[in-house]
KEVEX-106229 format. One record per residue (C-alpha): residue in one letter; x, y, z. Coordinates in steps of 0.5 Angstrom, whole numbers, plus 500, padded with zeros to 3 digits. Each point is the difference from the previous one (the first is absolute). Layout:
<atoms>
AXYZ
...
</atoms>
This chain:
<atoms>
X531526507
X507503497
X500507503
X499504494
X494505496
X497497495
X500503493
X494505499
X500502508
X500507503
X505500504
X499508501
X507503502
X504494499
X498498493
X506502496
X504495506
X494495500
X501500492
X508498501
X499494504
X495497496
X506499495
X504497504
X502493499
X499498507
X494501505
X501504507
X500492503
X506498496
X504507503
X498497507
X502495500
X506501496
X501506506
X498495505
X505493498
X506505500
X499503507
X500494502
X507498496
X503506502
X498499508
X502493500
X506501497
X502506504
X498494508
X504495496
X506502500
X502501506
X497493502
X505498495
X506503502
X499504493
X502508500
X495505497
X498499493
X504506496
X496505496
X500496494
X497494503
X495505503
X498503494
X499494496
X495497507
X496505499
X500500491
X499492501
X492502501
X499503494
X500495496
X494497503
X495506497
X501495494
X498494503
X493499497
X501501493
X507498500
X503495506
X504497496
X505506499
X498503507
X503494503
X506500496
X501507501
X499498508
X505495499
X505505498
X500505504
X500495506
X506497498
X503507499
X499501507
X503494503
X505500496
X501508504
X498498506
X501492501
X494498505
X499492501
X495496498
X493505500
X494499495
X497508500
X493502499
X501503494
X503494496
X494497504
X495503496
X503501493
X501491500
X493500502
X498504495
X501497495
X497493502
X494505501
X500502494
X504495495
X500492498
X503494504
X506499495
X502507500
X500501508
X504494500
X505503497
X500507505
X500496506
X506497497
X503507498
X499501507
X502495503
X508500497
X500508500
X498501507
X505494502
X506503496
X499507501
X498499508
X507495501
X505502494
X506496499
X499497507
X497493502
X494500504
X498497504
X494494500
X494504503
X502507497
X501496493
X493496501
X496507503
X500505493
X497494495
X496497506
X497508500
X499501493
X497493499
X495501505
X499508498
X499498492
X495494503
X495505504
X500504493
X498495496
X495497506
X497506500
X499501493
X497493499
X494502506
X499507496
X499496494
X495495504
X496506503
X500504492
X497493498
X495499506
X498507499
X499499492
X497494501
X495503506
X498505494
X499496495
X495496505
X496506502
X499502493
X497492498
X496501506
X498507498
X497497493
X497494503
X496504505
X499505493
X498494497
X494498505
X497507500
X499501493
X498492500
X495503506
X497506496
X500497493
X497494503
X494503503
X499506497
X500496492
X495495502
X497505504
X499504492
X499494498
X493498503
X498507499
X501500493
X496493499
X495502505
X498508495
X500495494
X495495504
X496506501
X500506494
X492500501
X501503508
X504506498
X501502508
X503494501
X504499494
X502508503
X502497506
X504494498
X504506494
X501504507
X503495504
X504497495
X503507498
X502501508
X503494500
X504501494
X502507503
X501496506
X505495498
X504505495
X501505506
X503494504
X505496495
X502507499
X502501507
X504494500
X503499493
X503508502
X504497506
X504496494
X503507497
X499503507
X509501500
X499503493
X495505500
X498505506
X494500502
X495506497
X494498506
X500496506
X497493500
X493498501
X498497507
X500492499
X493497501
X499498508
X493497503
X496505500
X500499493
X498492500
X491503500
X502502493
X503494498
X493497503
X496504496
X504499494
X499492501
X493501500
X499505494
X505495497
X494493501
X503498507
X495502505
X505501506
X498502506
X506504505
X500499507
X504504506
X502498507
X503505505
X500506500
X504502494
X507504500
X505502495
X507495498
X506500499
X500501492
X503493499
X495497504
X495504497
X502498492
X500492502
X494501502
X498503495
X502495495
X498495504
X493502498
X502502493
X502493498
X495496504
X494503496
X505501494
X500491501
X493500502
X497503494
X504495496
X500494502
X494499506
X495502493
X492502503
X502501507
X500505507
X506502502
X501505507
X506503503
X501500508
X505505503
X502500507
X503504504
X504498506
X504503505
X507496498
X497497493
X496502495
X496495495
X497499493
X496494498
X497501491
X496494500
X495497494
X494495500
X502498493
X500494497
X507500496
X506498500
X505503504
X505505498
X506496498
X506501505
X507498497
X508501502
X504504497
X501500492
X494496498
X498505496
X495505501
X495498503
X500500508
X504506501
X493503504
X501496506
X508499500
X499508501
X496499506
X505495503
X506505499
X496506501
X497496507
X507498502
X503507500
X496502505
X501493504
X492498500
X497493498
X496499493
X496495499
X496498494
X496495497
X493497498
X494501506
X496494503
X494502498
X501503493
X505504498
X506504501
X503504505
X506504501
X502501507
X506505502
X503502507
X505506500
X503502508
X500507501
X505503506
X498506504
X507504497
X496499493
X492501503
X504507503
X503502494
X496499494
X494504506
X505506500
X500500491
X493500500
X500506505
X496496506
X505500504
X505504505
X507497501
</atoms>
């Protein structure tokens, strides 16, 4: 925070003050600090001159103290310049008032600046401005001694070296930072990816049949009725999902003009079951303990579970029963999509084998999320089956009871 209004703000009674300083070249921070460094400056001159046998400073060098700060407004925008007018005024003061070797808080800051803000070459060259002015201003035409000779270039060089380390590790961190949001946004799409995979997936073939089994029964117009309904609420059903997850790609450029739709959770898994068996799939839902709301992530997983294992069932497992099994634990729940079939099943490959095996993928990462085991594969006596075990802590259990009004913090 730099201290000062923001354009456009009101500022009440202190507008027209607040306006002025939003024009000045310098923040509130930079006149601390400028304020700060030349009290500092001016006190340790005025304790070091008696410790070194020094009369007071006269009015000029006090003045000239107390202005040797000002430069340090500009020491954003123009370091360079800032230290050079540092340089100059703390010579004039010597020169007035000669006070021995001494590396204020005002030069300090203006070299450090510039290694902050400016390339290796040019902070270089302004510790060695440093180095040779305080050295000939401090000492004049008189020799010093070794230490006193060795003490300012060593300051500067360590002062310059801070400027520089500390703008490397601000680069590092921009580029950490930079590199962190560029992997949320792949792992954003990835997870967009799956779910349209997911919806496209299981609602198309879902219309698919549909449609095939209307034209295999046009003489049986309640059927046919009952097959065009469905497939006219799957259609319904897969546009409203893609276009929920498709707004989260222009949600930063356009405002939202109504609150999102609740996402699909394990209340939803009977129609998805009823569905199955419109569709030709004859499934059969079985629940295990009481049932009791999720968390909306857990519940979303469990559903697309179900969705992909009767989405691969009715592809691959061909005449066949399939049954869903959903258990509620008190630290864990479970979701089992099995089929009796006799088809092949469902292809599983890595990442960039092509489309195919995206469903299953999606299982695993969805199931890793949450920390739980996915197991899948052929059945001994027949068949296919998917398997999933998601933990549930009690923090969770509780919270997603008090989203659904079941309970009482």
């Amino acid at each position: 925070m730099d201290g000062r209004q923001r354009p456009g703000r009101d500022t009440g009674a202190d507008g027209p003050q607040g306006d002025w300083t939003d024009r000045l070249p310098w923040t509130r921070t930079d006149a601390l600090v400028a304020i700060g460094a030349g009290t500092l400056d001016l006190l340790g001159y005025l304790l070091l001159g008696p410790l070194t046998n020094v009369r007071s400073m006269s009015v000029a060098a006090f003045a000239l103290t107390v202005l040797s700060g000002l430069p340090l407004l500009a020491r954003r925008s123009h370091p360079v310049p800032a230290l050079a007018a540092v340089l100059a005024l703390q010579a004039a003061t010597d020169l007035l008032s000669p006070m021995g070797s001494h590396f204020g808080a005002v030069l300090a800051v203006a070299l450090y600046s510039v290694g902050l803000n400016r390339s290796v070459p040019v902070t270089a060259t302004a510790v060695l401005m440093t180095a040779v002015s305080t050295t000939l201003s401090q000492f004049r035409l008189h020799a010093p001694l070794l230490e006193q000779l060795v003490a300012d270039p060593a300051a500067a060089v360590m002062v310059g070296t801070a400027g520089l380390a500390v703008a490397r590790w601000q680069r590092e961190v921009e580029a950490n930072r930079r590199l962190l949001a560029d992997r949320a946004v792949a792992e954003e799409r990835r997870r967009i990816a799956r779910e349209l995979h997911d919806i496209v997936a299981h609602h198309i073939t879902t219309m698919q049949l549909m449609a095939g089994g209307a034209r295999a029964n046009l003489d049986d117009r309640e059927v046919v009725r009952d097959a065009l309904v469905t497939l006219e609420s799957s259609g319904r059903l897969a546009l409203r999902e893609m276009r929920q997850l498709l707004n989260v790609l222009r949600s930063g450029d356009e405002p939202d003009s109504a609150p999102p739709l609740p996402q699909p959770g394990a209340d939803e898994v009977g129609g998805l079951v009823d569905e199955s068996c419109l569709a030709g799939l004859p499934t059969e839902l079985t629940v295990e303990g009481p049932p009791r709301p999720l968390p909306p992530t857990v519940g979303l997983t469990v559903f697309r579970i179900v969705q992909e294992g009767l989405t691969n069932a009715r592809k691959y497992a061909g005449p066949a029963r399939a049954s869903v099994r959903l258990a509620y634990h008190p630290d864990r729940v479970t979701v089992e999509v099995r089929d009796d079939g006799g088809g092949a099943p469902p292809p599983e490959r890595g990442p960039g084998a092509g489309p195919a095996g995206y469903g299953l993928l999606g299982m695993r990462e969805r199931v890793a999320l949450h920390g739980g085991t996915l197991t899948t594969g052929p059945r001994p006596d027949g068949g296919f089956a998917v398997r999933a075990e998601l933990p549930l802590s009690y923090a969770e259990s509780a919270e997603a009871a008090v989203q659904h009004g079941q309970a009482v913090r």
